[in-house]
KEROKOL-766894 format. One record per residue: residue in one letter; x, y negated, z negated of N, C-alpha, C, O, CB in turn. Coordinates in steps of 0.05 Angstrom, whole numbers, plus 5000, padded with zeros to 4 digits. Glycine has a CB too. Layout:
N
aXYZXYZXYZXYZXYZ;...
// end
This chain:
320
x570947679353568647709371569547719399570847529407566547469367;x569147879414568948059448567547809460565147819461566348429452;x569147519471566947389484566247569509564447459521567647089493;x566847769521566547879549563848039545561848039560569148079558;x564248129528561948339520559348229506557048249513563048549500;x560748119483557847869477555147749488552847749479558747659476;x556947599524556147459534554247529554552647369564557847359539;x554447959565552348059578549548149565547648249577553548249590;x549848069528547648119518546047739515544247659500548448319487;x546847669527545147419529546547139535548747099546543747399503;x545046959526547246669528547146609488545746619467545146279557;x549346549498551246489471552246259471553646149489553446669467;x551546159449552345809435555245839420555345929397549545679406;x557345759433560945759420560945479402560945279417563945729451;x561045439379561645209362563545159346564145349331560245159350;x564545009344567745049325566345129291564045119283570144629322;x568545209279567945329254567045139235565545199217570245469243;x568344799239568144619218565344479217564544329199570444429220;x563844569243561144459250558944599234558344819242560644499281;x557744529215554744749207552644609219552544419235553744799171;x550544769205547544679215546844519199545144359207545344879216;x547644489176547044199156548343969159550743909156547644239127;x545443789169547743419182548143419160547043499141546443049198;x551143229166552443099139550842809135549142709150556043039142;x551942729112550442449101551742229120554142239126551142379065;x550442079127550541839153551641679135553941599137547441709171;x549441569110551041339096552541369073552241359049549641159088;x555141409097557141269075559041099077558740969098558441399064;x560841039066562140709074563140659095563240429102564340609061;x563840839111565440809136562340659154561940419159567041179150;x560440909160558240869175556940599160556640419177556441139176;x556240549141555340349129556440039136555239839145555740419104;x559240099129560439859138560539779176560839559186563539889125;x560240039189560139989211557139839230557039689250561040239217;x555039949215552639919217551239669205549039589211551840139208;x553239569183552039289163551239099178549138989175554039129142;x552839039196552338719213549838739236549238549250555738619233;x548139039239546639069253543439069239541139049248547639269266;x544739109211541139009193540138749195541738559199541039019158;x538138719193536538549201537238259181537338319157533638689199;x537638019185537037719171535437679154535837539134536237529186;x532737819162531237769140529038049140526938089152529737449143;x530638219118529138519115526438459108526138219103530338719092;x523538659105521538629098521738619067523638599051519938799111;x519438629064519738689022520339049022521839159006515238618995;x519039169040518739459034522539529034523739609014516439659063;x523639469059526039629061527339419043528939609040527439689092;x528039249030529939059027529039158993530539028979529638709043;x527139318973526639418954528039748955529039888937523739368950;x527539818988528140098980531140078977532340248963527140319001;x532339898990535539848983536739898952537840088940536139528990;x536039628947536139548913534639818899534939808875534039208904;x533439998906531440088881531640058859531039818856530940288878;x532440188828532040108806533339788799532439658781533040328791;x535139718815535539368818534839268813534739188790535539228830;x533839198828531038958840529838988817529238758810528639038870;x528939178798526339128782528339008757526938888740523939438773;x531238998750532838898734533438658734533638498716534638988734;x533738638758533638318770532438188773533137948775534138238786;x528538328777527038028775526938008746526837788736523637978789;x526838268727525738218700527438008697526237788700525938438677;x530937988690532237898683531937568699532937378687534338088684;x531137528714530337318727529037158720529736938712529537348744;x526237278720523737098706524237088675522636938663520437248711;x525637198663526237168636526936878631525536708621528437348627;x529836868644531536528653528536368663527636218645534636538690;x527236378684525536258692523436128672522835888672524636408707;x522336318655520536248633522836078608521935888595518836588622;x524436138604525936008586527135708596527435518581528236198580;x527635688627528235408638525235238625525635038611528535418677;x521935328631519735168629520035168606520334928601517235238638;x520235298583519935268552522035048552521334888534520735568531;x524234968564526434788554524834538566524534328555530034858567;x523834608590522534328598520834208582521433988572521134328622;x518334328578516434248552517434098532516733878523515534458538;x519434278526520234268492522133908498521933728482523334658477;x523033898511524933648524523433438534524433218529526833728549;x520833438550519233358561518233218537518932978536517933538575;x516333318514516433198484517933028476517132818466516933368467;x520933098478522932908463522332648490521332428488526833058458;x523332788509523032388531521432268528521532018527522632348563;x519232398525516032178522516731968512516431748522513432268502;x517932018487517731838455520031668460520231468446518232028420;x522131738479523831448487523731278509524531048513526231498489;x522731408522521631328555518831278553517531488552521931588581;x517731108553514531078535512730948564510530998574514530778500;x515530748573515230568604514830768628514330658649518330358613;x515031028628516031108650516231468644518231608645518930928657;x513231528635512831758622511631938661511132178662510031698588;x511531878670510131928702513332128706513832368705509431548731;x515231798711518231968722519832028712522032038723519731908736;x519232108677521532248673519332588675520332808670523632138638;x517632558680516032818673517533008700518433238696511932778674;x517532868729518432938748521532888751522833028766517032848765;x523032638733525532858741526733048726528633178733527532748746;x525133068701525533398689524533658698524933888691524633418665;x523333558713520933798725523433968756522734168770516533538745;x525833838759527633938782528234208764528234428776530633708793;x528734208742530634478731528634728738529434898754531534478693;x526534748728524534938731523634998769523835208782521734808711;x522934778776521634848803524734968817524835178829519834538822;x526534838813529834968830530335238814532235348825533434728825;x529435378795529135598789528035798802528935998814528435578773;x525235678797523135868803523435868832522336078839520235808793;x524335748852524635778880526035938891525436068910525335608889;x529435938871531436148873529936448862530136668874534236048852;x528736408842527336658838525836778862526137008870525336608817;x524036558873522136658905524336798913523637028911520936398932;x527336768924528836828937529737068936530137198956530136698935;x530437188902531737408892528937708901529337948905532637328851;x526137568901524637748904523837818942523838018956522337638883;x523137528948521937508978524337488996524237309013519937238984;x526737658996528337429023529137279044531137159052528937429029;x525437319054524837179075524336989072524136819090523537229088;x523736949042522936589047525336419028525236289007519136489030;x527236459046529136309033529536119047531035969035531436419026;x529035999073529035809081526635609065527235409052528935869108;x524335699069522135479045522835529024521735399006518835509041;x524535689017524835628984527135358977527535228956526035958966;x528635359004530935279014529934939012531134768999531735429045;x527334889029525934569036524534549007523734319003523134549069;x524134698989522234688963524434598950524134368944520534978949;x526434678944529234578922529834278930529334088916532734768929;x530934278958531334028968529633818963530633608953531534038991;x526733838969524833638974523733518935522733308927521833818998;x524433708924524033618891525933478887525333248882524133828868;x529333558887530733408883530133138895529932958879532633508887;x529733078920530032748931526932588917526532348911529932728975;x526132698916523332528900523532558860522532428841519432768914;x525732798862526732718830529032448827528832268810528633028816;x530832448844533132198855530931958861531831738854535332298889;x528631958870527131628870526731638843528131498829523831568888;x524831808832523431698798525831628781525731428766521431978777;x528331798784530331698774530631368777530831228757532331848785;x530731268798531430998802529830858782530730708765531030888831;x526230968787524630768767525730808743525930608728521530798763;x526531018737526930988698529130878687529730868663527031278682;x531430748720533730678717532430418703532830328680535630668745;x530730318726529430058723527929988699528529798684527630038742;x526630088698524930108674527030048649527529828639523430428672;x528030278642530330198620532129948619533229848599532330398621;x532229838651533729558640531929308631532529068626535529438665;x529029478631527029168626525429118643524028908640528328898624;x525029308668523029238682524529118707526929048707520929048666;x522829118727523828898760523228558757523528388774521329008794;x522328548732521328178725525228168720526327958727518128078682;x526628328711529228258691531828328713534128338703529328508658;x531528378748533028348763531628368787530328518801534928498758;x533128018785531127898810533627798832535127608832528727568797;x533527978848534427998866533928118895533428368894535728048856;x533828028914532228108942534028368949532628508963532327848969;x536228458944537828718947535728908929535129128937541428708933;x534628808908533229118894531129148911529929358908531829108859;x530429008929528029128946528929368968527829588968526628868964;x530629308984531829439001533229638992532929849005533229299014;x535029638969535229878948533730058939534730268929535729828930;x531330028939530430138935527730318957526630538954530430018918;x527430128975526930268996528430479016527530659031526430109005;x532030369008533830659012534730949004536031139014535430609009;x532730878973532131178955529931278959529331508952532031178926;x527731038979525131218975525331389010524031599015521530958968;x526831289026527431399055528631729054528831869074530031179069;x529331819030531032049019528432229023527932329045532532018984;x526132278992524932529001522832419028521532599039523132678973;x522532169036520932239067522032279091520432369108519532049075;x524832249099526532299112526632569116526332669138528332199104;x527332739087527933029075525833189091526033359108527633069040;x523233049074520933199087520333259117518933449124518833079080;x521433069135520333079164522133279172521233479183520432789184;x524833269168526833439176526233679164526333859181529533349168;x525233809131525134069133522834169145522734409150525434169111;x519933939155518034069175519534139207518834299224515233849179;x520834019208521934119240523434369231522534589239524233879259;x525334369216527134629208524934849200525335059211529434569180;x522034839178520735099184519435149204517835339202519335179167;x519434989233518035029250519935209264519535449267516834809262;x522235079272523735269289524235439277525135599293525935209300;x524235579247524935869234522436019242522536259248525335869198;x520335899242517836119250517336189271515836379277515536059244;x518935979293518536049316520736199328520236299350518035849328;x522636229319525536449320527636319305528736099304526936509354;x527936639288530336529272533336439286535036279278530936749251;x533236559301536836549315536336179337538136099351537636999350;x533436009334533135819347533935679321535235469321530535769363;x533135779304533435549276536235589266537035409250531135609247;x537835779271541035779267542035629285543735479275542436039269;x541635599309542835429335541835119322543534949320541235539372;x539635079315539434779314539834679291538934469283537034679322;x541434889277542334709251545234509251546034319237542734939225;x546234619272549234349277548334119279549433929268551234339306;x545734079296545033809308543133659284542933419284543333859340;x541533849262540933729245541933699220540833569203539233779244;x544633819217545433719189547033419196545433279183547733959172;x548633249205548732989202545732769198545632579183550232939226;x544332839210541932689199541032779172540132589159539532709217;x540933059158540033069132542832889110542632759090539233429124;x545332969126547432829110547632529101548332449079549432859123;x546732319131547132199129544732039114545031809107548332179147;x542132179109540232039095540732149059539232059041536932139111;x542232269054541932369026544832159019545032009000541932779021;x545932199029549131949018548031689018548331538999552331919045;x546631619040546531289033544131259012543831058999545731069063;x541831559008539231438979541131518960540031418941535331648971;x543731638949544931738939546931478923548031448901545731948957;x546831338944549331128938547430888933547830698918551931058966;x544930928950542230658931542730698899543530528883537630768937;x542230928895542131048869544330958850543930838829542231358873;x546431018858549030858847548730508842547930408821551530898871;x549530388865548430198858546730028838546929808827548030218869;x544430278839542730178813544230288788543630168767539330308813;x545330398786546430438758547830258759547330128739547830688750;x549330168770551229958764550429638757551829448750552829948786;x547829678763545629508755545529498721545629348702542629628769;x545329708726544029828702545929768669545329678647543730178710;x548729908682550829918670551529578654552129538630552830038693;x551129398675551229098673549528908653550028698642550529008697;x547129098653546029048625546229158593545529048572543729078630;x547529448597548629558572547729818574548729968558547829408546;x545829918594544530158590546830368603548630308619541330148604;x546230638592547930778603546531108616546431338606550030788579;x545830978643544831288655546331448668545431628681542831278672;x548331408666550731508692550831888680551032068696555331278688;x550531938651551132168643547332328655547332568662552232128603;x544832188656543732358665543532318689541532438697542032408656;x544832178709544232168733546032448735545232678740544931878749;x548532358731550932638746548532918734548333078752555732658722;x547032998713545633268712544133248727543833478737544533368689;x542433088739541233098766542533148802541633288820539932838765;x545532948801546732988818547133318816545933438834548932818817;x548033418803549533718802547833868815548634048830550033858774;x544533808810543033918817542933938846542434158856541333858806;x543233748859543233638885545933768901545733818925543233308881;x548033808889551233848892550134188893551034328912553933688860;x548934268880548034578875546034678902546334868918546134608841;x543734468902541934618927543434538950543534708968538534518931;x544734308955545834288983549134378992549534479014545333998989;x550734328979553734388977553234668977552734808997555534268951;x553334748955554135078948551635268966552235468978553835148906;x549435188964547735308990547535319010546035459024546135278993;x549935099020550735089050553235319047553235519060551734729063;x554735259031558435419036556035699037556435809059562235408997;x554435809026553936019021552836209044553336449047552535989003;x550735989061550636029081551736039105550436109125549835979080;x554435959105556835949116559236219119560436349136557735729100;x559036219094560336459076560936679100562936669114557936599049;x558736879101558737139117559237109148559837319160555937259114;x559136819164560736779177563236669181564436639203559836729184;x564036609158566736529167569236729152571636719151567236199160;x567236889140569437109122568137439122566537519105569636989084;x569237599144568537859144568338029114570138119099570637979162;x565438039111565238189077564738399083563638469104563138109054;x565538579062564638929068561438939062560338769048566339179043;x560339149073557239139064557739379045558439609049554539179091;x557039229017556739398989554039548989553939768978556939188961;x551739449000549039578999549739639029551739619043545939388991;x546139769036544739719070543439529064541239559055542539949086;x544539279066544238999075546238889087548638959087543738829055;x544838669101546238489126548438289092547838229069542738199155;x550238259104551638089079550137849074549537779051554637989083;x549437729094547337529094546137499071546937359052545537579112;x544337599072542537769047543037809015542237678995542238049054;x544838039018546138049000547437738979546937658956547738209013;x549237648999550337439001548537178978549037028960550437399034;x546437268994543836978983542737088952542336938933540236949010;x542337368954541437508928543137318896541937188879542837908933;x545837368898547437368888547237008882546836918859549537528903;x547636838902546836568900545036568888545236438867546236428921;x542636708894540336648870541136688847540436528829537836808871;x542036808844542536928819543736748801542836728778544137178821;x545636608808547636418801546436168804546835988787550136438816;x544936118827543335918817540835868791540035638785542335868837;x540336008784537936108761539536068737538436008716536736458764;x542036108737543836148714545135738708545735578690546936448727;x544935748731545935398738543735248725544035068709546035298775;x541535328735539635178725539435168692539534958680537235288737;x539335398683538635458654541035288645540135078636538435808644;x543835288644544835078637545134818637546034688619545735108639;x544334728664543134408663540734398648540334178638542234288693;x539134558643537134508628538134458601537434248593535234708630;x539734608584540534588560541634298564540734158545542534818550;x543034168579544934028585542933758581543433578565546534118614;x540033758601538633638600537133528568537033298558537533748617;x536233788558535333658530536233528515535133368501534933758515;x539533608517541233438496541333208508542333028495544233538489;x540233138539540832788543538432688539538432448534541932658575;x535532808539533032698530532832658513532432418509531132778532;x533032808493533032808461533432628450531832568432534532938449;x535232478456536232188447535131968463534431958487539232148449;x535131778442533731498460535631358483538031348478533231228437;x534831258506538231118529540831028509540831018485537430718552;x541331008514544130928500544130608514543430558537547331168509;x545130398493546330148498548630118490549330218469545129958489;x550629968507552029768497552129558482551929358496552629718507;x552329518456552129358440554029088450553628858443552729488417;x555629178464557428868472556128748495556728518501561028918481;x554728868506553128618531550528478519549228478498551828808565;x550428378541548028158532545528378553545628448576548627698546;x543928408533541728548549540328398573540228458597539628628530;x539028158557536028028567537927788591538127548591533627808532;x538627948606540127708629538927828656537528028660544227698631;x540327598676539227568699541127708715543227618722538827298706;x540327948720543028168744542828108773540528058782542428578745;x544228108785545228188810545828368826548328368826546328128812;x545028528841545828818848547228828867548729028866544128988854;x547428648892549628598910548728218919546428128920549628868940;x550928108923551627938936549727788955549827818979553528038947;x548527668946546727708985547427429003546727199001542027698983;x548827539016550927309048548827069053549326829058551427529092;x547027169052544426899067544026689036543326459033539827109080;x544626819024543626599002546126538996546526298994541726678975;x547826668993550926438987551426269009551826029006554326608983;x551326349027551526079052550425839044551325609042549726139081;x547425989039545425679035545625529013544525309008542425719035;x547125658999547625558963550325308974550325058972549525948932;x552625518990554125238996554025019019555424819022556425298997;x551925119036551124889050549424639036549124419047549524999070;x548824699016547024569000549424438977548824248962544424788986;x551124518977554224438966554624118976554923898965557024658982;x554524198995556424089021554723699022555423469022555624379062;x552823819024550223579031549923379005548223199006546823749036;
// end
């Protein structure tokens, strides 16, 4: 082509040869991965489906499937505890009732991703009010509070019941600052996790304690406490690293999602699967009546700690 001559029949557009008029495709891994960390924290339902498309509808089926099969295990288990737990049919109803509701929450999650922070205070806040009823049925099974009389079980037990009201005040401040900006409720989570820490270890270690109570009379709850712990070890441990995760380890973005997201999908997922096995795990410890030790003496007088004011006065009264 004559640019000289060309150029007196008009103006003329020069473009390289490798350029056409058909844009190329934007997403693909290069652009994708470059663009991932700029999607949004928490997509709507519309874009965060058009992502996933045929997905998403695999994943909730496959979801609520586990979901409906965790409640059938509860029921069906729920039946068997009644008939051994006869004292304390209230709390074992609620601490079997953690496998299903920590399901169905992770489920909220896999579908809504925005509400993974309340689905986040909904897991938590069951578990710590499943960890109190636990204590009563600790109790209960050794014979009642007439059968350990000791001024420590009061305060012990007011250290398990500080767990879900403690829990509760803290996750109303945490969904306040998420509704009021999310990137305010990422900043103020340094300053509030030592207070959720330090209230779940010490109702955590009330809890202990009472088993060891417990243990002293012959009963043996330590095997369903740890399927409740796990539970607890599951919404807060592994839901924290998780949330952790995408910042402290550059991931490729496999979808158009923030890894974030993604990230949590996948947690659900695995949490739902967690559950359904503590649930199996669970029936096989309801099913059966508590277990005793045949070598202790049941019907005795326990002690749960030491208490300094009354040994003093026991040997001042020595002394005299």
């Amino acid at each position: 082509m004559d640019l000289l001559s060309e150029a007196s029949n008009g103006p003329r557009v020069l473009t390289a040869r490798h350029i056409s008029d058909i844009p190329q495709e934007i997403n693909n891994p290069i652009n994708t991965t470059l663009l991932c960390h700029t999607y949004s924290l928490q997509p709507d339902f519309a874009s965060y489906t058009a992502v996933l498309k045929s997905n998403a509808y695999v994943i909730w089926s496959l979801g609520l499937l586990v979901v409906l099969t965790i409640c059938v295990l509860y029921v069906v288990t729920l039946r068997s505890a009644l008939r051994h737990w006869k004292d304390s049919k209230t709390s074992a109803a609620i601490v079997l009732a953690v496998y299903p509701l920590v399901a169905s929450a992770a489920f909220l999650m896999t579908v809504v991703p925005r509400a993974c922070v309340l689905a986040e205070a909904i897991s938590q806040e069951v578990v710590m009010v499943a960890m109190y009823h636990f204590y009563f049925m600790v109790i209960s099974e050794c014979g009642g509070v007439n059968q350990l009389v000791r001024k420590s079980l009061t305060w012990l037990r007011y250290l398990v019941l500080q767990m879900p009201v403690i829990q509760a005040i803290i996750y109303v401040i945490i969904l306040i600052l998420w509704a009021e900006d999310l990137m305010l409720y990422l900043n103020s989570l340094i300053y509030i996790i030592p207070f959720i820490a330090a209230s779940i270890l010490s109702g955590v270690w009330g809890v202990i304690m009472c088993i060891k109570t417990a243990e002293a009379v012959g009963a043996k709850p330590k095997p369903r406490f740890l399927a409740l712990q796990l539970v607890l070890i599951i919404v807060k441990l592994q839901w924290g690293i998780t949330k952790m995760l995408p910042g402290m380890v550059k991931l490729p973005c496999l979808t158009a999602l923030h890894p974030s997201v993604f990230v949590n999908l996948i947690q659900s997922i695995v949490m739902m699967l967690e559950m359904l096995l503590l649930s199996i795990w669970a029936y096989r410890l309801y099913s059966v009546p508590p277990g005793k030790d045949a070598d202790r003496v049941q019907h005795i007088v326990v002690a749960v700690l030491e208490d300094s004011l009354s040994t003093s006065e026991k040997t001042k009264e020595d002394k005299s």
